[in-house]
C-alpha positions as CSV (number, residue, x, y, z in Angstrom):
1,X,-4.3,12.6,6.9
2,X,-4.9,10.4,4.0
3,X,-2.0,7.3,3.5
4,X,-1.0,9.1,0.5
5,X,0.1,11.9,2.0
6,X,1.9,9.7,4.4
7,X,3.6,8.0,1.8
8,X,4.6,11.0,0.7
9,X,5.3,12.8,3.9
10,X,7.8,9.5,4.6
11,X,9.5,9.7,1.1
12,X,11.0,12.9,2.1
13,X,12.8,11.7,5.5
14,X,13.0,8.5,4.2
15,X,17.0,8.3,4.7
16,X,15.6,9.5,8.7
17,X,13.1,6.6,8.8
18,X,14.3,3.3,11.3
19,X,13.6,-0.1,10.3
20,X,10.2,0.0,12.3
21,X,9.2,3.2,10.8
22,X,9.3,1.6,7.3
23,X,7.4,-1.4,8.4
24,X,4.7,0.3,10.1
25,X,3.9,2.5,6.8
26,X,4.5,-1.0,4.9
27,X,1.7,-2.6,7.1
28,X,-0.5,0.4,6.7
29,X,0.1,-0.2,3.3
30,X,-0.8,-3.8,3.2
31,X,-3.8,-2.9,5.3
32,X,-4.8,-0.7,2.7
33,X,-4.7,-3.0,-0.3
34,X,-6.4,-5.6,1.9
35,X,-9.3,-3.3,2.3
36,X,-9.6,-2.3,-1.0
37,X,-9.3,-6.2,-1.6
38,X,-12.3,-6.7,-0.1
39,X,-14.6,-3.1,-0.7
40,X,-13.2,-1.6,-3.8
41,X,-13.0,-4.8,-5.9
42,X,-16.3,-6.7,-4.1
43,X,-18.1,-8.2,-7.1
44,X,-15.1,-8.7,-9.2
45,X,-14.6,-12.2,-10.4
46,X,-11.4,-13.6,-8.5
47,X,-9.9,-14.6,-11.9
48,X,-9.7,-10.8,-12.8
49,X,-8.4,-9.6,-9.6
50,X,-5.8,-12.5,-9.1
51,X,-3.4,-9.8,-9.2
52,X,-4.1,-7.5,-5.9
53,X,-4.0,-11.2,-4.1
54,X,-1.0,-11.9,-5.7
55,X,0.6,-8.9,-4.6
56,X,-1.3,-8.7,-1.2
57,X,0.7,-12.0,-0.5
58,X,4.1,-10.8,-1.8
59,X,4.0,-8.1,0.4
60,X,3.3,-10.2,3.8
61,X,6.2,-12.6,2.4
62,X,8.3,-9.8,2.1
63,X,7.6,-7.4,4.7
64,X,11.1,-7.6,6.6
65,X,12.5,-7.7,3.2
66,X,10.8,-4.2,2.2
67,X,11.6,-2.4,5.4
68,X,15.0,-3.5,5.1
69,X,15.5,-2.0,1.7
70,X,18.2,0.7,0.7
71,X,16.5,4.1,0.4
72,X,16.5,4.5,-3.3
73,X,14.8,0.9,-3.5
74,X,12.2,1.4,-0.7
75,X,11.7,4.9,-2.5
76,X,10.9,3.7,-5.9
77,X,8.0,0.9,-4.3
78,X,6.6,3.8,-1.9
79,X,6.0,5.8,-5.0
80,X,4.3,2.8,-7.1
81,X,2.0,2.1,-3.9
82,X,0.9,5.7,-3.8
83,X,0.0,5.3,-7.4
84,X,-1.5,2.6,-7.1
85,X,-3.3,3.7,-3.7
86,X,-4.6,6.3,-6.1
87,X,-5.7,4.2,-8.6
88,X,-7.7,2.4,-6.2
89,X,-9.0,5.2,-4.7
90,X,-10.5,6.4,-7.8
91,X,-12.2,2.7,-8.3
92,X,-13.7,3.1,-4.6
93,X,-14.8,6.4,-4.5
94,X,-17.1,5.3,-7.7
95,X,-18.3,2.4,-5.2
96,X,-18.5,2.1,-1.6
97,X,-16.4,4.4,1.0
98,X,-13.2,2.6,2.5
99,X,-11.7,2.7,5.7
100,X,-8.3,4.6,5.6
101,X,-5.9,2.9,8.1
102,X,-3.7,4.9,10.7
């Protein structure tokens, strides 16, 4: 399973979903964009990828934060990460394989 489908498979029992639960698949996400930080983007001159750093730090800031969320919330930033997860994907797939973490 790919963490898309994850993200997806969790937005559908996301009202089921504990506290650690959510911040396991946050941390898988973060894991993720760190990986794609450092494969995906490689090459790209750190004033035009400020903003994956930017939000790479906001999320480990805000991990408690984001797990802790209300369901519609945590729902709305699972569904930007997958797009964004896809996004990224795309970028890597033209580049260099990444590691998928589980």
């Amino acid at each position: 399973m790919t963490l898309a489908t994850d993200i997806r498979d969790a937005c559908l029992v996301l009202p089921q979903l504990d506290r650690q639960s959510r911040l396991g698949l946050i941390e898988r996400i973060l894991g993720q964009l760190e990986a794609y930080r450092t494969t995906a983007l490689e090459g790209v001159p750190p004033d035009k990828r400020f903003w994956i750093d930017t939000l790479i730090a906001s999320v480990k800031t805000s991990l408690d934060e984001i797990a802790s969320m209300d369901t519609a919330e945590l729902l709305g930033i699972l569904i930007e990460f997958e797009k964004l997860i896809a996004v990224l994907d795309g970028i890597s797939a033209s580049r260099v394989a990444v590691p998928t973490f589980h």
